[in-house]
Structure formats: structure tokens, C-alpha cells
PyMOL commands that place a pseudoatom at each C-alpha (Angstrom):
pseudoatom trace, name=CA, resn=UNK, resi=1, chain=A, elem=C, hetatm=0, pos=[100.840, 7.120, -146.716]
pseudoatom trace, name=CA, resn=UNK, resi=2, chain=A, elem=C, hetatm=0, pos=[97.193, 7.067, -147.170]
pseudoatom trace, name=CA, resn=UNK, resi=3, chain=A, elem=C, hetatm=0, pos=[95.485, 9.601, -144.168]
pseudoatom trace, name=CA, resn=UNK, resi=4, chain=A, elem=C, hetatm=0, pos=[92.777, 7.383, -141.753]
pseudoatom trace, name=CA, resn=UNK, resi=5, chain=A, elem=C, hetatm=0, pos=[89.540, 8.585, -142.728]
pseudoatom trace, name=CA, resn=UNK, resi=6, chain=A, elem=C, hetatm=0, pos=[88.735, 11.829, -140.382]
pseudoatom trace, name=CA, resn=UNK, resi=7, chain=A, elem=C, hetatm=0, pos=[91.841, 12.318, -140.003]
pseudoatom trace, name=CA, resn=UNK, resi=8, chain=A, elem=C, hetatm=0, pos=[91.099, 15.799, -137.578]
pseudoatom trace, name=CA, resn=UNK, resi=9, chain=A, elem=C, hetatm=0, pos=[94.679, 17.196, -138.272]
pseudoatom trace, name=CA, resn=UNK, resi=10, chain=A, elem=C, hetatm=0, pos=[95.931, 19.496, -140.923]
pseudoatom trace, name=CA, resn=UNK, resi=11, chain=A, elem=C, hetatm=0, pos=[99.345, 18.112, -142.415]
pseudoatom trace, name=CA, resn=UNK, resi=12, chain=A, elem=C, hetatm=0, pos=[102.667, 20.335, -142.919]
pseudoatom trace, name=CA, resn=UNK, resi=13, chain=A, elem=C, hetatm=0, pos=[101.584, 22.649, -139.646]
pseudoatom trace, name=CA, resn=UNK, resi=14, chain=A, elem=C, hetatm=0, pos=[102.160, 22.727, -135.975]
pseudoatom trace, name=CA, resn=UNK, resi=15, chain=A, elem=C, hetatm=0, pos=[99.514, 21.484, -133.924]
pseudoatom trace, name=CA, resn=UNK, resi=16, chain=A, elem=C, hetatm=0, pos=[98.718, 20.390, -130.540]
pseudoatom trace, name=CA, resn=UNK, resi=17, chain=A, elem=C, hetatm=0, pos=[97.588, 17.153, -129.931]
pseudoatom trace, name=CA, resn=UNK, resi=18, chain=A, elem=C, hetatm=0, pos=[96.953, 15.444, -126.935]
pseudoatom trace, name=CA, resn=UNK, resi=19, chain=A, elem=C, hetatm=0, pos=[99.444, 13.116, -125.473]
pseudoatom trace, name=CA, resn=UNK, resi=20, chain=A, elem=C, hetatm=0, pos=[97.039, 10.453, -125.179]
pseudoatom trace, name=CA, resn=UNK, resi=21, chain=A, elem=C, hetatm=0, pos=[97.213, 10.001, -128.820]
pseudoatom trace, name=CA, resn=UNK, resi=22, chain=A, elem=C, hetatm=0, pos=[100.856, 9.725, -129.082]
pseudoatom trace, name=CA, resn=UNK, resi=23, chain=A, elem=C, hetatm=0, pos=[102.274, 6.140, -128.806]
pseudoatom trace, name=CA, resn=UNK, resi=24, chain=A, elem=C, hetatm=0, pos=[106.076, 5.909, -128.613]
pseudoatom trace, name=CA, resn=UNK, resi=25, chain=A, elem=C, hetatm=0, pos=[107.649, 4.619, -131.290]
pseudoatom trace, name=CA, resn=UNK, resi=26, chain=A, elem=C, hetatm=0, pos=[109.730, 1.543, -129.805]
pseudoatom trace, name=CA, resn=UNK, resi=27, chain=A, elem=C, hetatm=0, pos=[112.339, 1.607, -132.298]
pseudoatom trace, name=CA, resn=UNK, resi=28, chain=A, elem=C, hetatm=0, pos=[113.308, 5.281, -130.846]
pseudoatom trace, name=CA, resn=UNK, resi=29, chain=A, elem=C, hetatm=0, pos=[117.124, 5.407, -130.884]
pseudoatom trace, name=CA, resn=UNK, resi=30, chain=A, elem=C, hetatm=0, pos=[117.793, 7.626, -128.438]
pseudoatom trace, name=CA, resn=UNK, resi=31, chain=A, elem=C, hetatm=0, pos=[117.790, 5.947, -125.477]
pseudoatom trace, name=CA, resn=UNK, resi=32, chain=A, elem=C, hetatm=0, pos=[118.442, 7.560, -121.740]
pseudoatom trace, name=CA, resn=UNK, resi=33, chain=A, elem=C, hetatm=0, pos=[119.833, 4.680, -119.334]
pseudoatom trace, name=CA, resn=UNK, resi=34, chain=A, elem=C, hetatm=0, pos=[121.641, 7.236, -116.676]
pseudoatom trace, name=CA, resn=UNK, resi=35, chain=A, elem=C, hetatm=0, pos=[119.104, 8.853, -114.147]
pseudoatom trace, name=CA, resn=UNK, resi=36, chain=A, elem=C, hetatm=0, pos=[121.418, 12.116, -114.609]
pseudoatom trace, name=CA, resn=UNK, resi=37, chain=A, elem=C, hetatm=0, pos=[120.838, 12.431, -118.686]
pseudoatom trace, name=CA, resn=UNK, resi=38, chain=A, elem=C, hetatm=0, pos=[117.106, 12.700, -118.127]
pseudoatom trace, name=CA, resn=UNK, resi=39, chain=A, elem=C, hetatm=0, pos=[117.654, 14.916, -114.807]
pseudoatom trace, name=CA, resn=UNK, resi=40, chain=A, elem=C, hetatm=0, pos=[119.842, 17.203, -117.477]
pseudoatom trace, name=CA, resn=UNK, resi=41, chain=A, elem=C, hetatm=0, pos=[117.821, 16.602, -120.033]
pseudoatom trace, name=CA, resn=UNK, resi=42, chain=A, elem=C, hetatm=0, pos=[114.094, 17.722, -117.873]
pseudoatom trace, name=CA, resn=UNK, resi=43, chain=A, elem=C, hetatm=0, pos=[116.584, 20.905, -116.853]
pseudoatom trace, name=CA, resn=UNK, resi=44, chain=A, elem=C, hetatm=0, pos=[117.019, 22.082, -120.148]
pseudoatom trace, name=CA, resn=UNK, resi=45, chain=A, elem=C, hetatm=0, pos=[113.627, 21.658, -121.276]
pseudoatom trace, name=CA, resn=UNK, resi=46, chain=A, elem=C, hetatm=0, pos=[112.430, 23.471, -118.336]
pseudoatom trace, name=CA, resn=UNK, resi=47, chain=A, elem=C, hetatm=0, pos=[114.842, 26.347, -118.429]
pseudoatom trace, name=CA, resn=UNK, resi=48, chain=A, elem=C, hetatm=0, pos=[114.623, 26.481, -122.544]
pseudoatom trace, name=CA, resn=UNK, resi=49, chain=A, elem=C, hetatm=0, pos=[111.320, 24.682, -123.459]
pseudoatom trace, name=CA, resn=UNK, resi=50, chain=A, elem=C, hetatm=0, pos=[111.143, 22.138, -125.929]
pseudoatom trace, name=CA, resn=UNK, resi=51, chain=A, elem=C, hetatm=0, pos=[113.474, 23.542, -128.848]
pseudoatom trace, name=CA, resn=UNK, resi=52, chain=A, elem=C, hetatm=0, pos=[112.561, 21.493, -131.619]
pseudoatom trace, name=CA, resn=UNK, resi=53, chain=A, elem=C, hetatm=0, pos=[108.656, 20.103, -132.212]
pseudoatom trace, name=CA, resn=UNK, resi=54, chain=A, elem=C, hetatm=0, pos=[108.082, 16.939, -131.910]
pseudoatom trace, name=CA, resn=UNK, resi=55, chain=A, elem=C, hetatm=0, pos=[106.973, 15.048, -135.523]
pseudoatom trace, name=CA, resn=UNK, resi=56, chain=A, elem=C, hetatm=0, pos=[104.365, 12.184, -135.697]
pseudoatom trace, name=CA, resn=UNK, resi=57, chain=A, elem=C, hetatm=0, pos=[102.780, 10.607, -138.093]
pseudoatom trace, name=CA, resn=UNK, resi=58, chain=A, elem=C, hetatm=0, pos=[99.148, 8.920, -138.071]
pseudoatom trace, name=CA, resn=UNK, resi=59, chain=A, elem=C, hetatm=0, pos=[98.562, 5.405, -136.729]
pseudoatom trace, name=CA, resn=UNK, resi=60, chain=A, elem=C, hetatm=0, pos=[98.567, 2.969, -139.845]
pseudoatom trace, name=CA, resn=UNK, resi=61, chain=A, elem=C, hetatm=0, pos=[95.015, 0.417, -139.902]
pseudoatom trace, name=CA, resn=UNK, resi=62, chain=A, elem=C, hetatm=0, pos=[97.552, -2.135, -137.389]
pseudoatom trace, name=CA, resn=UNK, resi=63, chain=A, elem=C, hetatm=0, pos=[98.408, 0.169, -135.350]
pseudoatom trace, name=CA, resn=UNK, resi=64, chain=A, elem=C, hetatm=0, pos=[95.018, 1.633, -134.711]
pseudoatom trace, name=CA, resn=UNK, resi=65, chain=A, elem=C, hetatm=0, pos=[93.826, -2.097, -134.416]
pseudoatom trace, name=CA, resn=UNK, resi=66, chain=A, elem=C, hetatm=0, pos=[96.468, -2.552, -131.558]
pseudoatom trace, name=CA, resn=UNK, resi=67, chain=A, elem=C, hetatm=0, pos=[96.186, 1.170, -129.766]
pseudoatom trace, name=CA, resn=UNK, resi=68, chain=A, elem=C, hetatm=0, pos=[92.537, 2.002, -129.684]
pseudoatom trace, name=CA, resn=UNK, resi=69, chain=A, elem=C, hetatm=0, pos=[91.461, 5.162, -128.515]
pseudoatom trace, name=CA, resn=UNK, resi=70, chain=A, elem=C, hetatm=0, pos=[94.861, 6.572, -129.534]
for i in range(1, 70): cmd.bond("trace and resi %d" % i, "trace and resi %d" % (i + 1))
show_as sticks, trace
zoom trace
């Protein structure tokens, strides 16, 4: 994949980036349809924090086009 030009993050580390800037990929597998898997879920993340990072990618040209400001 070919980085958008300023491109502000380094690759291959952790970084924080606002939440603003993520978009949520819609083709996410895991979905949560009981009230009481996200209730568990929000638990464990607040007893544990998050355990694993997150991974994102940059927006592609389209998707930039479609999600401005993100």
C-alpha cells in the first residue's frame, strides 16, 4: 500500500491516534448482538484494559474522498 502523502504516523510502532480518525471497518466480523456480551465485554476491558492494540491501516484515496477529516 502506497502511504497518503503526510502521512503523520510512523509504521511498525504503537501510537496513539485519535478516535476521530478511526472509521470502523464494516466488514468487522465480530459482531456483539446480546446487550450482556458488550456489558462483559466493557467489564473486562475496564478491570484488565485493552489487552491487545488495536491495528489500522491508512484511509486509501476513496476512502479519504468519502470520510473527510478522518
Amino acid at each position: 500500500m502506497t502511504l497518503p502523502v503526510g502521512f503523520p504516523y510512523p509504521l511498525n510502532q504503537e501510537v496513539q491516534i485519535p478516535l476521530e480518525q478511526v472509521i470502523p471497518n464494516p466488514d468487522q466480523p465480530r459482531q456483539f448482538e446480546h446487550k450482556e456480551a458488550i456489558e462483559l465485554l466493557a467489564a473486562s476491558m475496564k478491570a484488565k484494559g485493552q489487552e491487545v492494540a488495536a491495528r489500522v491501516r491508512p484511509l486509501t484515496e476513496i476512502e479519504q474522498a468519502a470520510h473527510p477529516g478522518a
